[in-house]
C-alpha positions as CSV (number, residue, x, y, z in Angstrom):
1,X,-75.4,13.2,34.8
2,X,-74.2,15.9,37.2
3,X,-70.9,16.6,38.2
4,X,-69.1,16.3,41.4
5,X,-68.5,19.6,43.7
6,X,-65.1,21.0,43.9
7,X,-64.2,23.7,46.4
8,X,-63.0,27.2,44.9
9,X,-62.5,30.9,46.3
10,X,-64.2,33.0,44.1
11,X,-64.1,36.4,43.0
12,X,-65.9,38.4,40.5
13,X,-65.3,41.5,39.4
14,X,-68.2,43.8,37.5
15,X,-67.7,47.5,35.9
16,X,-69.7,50.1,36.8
17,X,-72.2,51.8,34.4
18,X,-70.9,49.4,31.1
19,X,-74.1,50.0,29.2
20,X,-74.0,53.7,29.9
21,X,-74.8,55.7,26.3
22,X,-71.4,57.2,25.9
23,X,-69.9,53.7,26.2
24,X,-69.5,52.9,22.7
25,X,-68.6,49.3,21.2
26,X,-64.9,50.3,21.1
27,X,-65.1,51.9,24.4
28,X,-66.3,48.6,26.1
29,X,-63.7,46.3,24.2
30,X,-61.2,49.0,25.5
31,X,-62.7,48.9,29.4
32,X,-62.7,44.9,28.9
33,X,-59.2,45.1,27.8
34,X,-58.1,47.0,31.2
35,X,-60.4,44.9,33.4
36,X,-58.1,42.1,32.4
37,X,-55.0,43.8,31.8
38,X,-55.2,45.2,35.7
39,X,-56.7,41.8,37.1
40,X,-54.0,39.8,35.4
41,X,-51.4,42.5,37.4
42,X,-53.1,42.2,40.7
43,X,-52.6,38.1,40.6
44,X,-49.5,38.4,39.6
45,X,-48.6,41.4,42.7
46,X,-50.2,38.2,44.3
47,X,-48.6,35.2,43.6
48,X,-51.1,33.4,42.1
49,X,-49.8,30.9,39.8
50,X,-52.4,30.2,36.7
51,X,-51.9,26.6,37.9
52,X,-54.2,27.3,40.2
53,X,-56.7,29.3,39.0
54,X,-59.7,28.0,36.9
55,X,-60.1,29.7,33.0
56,X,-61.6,33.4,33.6
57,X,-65.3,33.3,32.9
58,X,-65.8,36.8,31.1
59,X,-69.0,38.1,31.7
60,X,-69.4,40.9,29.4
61,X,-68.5,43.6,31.4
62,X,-66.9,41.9,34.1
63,X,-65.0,38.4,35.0
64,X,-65.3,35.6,37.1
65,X,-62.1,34.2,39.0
66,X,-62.2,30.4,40.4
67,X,-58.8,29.6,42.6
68,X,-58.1,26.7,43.6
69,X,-57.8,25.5,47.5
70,X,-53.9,25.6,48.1
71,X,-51.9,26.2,50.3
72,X,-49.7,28.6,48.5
73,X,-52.7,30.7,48.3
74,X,-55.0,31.1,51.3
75,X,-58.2,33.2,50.8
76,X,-56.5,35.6,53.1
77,X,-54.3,37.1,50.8
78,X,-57.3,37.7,48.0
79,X,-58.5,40.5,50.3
80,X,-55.2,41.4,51.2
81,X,-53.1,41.7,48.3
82,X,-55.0,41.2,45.6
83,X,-58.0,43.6,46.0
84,X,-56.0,46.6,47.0
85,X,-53.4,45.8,44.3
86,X,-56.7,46.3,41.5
87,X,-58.1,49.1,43.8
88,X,-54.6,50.9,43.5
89,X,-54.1,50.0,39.5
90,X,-58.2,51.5,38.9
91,X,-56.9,55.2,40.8
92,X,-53.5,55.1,38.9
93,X,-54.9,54.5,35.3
94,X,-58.2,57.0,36.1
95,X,-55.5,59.2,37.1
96,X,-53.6,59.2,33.9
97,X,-57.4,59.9,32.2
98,X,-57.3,63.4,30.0
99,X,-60.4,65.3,31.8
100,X,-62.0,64.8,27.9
101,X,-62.0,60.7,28.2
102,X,-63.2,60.4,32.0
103,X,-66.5,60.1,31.1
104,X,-66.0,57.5,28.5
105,X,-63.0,55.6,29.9
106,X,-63.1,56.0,34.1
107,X,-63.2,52.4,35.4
108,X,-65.4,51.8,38.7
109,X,-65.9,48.3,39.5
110,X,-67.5,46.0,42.4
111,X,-65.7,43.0,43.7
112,X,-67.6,40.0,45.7
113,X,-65.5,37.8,47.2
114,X,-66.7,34.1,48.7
115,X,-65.9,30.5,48.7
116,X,-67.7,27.4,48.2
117,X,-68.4,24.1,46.1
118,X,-68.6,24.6,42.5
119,X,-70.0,22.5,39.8
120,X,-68.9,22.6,36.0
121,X,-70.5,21.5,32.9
122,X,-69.8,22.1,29.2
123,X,-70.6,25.2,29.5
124,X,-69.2,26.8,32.2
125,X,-68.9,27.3,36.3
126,X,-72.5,26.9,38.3
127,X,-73.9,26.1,41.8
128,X,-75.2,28.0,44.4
129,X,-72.1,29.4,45.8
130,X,-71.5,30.9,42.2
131,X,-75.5,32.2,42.3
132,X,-74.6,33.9,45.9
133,X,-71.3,35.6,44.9
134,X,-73.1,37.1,41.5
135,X,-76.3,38.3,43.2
136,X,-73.9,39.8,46.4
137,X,-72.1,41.8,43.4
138,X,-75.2,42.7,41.8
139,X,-77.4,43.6,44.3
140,X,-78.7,47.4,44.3
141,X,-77.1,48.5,47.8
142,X,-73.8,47.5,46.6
143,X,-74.7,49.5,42.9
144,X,-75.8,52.5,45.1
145,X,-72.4,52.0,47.4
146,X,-70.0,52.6,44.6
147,X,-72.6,55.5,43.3
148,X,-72.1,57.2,46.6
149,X,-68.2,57.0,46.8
150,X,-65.3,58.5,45.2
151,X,-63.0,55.3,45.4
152,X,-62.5,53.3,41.8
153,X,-63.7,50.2,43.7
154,X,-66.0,48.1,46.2
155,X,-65.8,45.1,48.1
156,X,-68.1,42.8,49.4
157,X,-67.5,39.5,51.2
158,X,-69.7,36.8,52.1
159,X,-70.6,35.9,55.5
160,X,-68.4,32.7,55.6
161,X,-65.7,34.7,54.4
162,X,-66.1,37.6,57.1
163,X,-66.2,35.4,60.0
164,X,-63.7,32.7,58.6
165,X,-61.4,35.4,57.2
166,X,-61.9,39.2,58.1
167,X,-63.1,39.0,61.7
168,X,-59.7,37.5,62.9
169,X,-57.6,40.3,61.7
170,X,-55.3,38.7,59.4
171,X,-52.0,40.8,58.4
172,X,-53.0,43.1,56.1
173,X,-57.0,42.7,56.8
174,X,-58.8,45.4,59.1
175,X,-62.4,43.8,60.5
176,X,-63.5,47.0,61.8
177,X,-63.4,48.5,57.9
178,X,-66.0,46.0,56.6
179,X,-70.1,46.9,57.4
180,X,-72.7,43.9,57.4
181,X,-74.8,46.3,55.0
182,X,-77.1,44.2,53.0
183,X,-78.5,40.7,52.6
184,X,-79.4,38.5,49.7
185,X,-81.2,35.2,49.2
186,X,-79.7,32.6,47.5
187,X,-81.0,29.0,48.2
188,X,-84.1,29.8,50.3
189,X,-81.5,31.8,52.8
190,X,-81.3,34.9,53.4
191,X,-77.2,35.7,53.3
192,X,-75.4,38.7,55.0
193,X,-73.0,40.7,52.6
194,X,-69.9,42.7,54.3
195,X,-68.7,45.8,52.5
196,X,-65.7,47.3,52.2
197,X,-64.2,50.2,50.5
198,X,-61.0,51.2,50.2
199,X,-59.8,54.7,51.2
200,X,-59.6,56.7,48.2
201,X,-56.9,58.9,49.8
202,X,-54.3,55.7,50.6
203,X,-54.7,54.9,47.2
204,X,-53.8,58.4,45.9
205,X,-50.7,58.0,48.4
206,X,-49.8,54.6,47.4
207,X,-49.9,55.7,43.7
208,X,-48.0,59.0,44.3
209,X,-45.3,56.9,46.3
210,X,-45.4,54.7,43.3
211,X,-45.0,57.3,40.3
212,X,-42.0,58.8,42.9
């Protein structure tokens, strides 16, 4: 018996190079502990109320966010609060690294933001709009993005949330800072992925301005 759609904003989160050799056992329970510990601030920065979020799906080294369609919390303010407010937590803790632990402890992570209809069984979250979220974060340009970068963090957004969201300029959201870069299929469709990434040098400011 299948279930019936419900719509969600959805945002996953992955970290970069989890199965590397030097990343222990207790090194990835440590990473997993900060992943949460830093998504859990950046919902709270803002406003999400865990009324209106779905369970966190972990995903071994990464998590899986469903929010609920209100109207206390409109998809604009996932790319404008919450997403900087991680990106500006993964520079301050890196930051406070010993040059000895970087290697083992740094945190990198991509971000997919989109929004759809989302089905649920006993065992978890499914349905295409999950599938197209999932393979935008996991797909090799994005890998190769954060490779190329020295920012903690990259973003992309689905089409429907770049022209229903970015492309209008919302407070806080600059249209001309995300790049159609990639495309996936999902569905038989072949779907445009918009990255973003966040200046490295405004989030060493906004962390100085925060330690002052």
């Amino acid at each position: 018996m299948s279930s019936q759609p419900v719509h969600r904003s959805i945002l996953v989160i992955d970290v970069e190079g989890s199965t590397a050799a030097v990343r222990t056992n207790p090194v990835r329970q440590e990473l997993r502990t900060q992943v949460y510990r830093m998504l859990g601030t950046a919902m709270e920065h803002t406003g999400v109320d865990g009324r209106w979020c779905d369970p966190f799906e972990d995903r071994g080294d990464g998590v899986l966010v469903l929010v609920h369609p209100v109207d206390e919390l409109p998809k604009t303010l996932l790319l404008s609060r919450l997403v900087p407010k991680l990106a500006h937590l993964l520079v301050e803790y890196n930051a406070g690294l010993a040059s000895v632990d970087r290697r083992r402890l740094a945190l990198r992570v991509r971000v997919a933001v989109h929004a759809g209809e989302v089905h649920r069984d006993g065992k978890g979250p499914f349905g295409e709009a999950v599938d197209l979220a999932c393979r935008m974060l996991d797909a090799p340009k994005l890998k190769q993005c954060l490779r190329e970068r020295p920012a903690p963090l990259v973003l992309v957004v689905s089409e429907d949330i770049y022209w229903g969201i970015v492309r209008h300029g919302y407070d806080g959201i600059a249209p001309g800072a995300y790049t159609p870069d990639f495309r996936v299929s999902v569905g038989g469709r072949r779907r445009q992925g918009f990255v973003h990434v966040p200046s490295v040098l405004q989030l060493a400011a906004a962390v100085e301005g925060h330690v002052a």
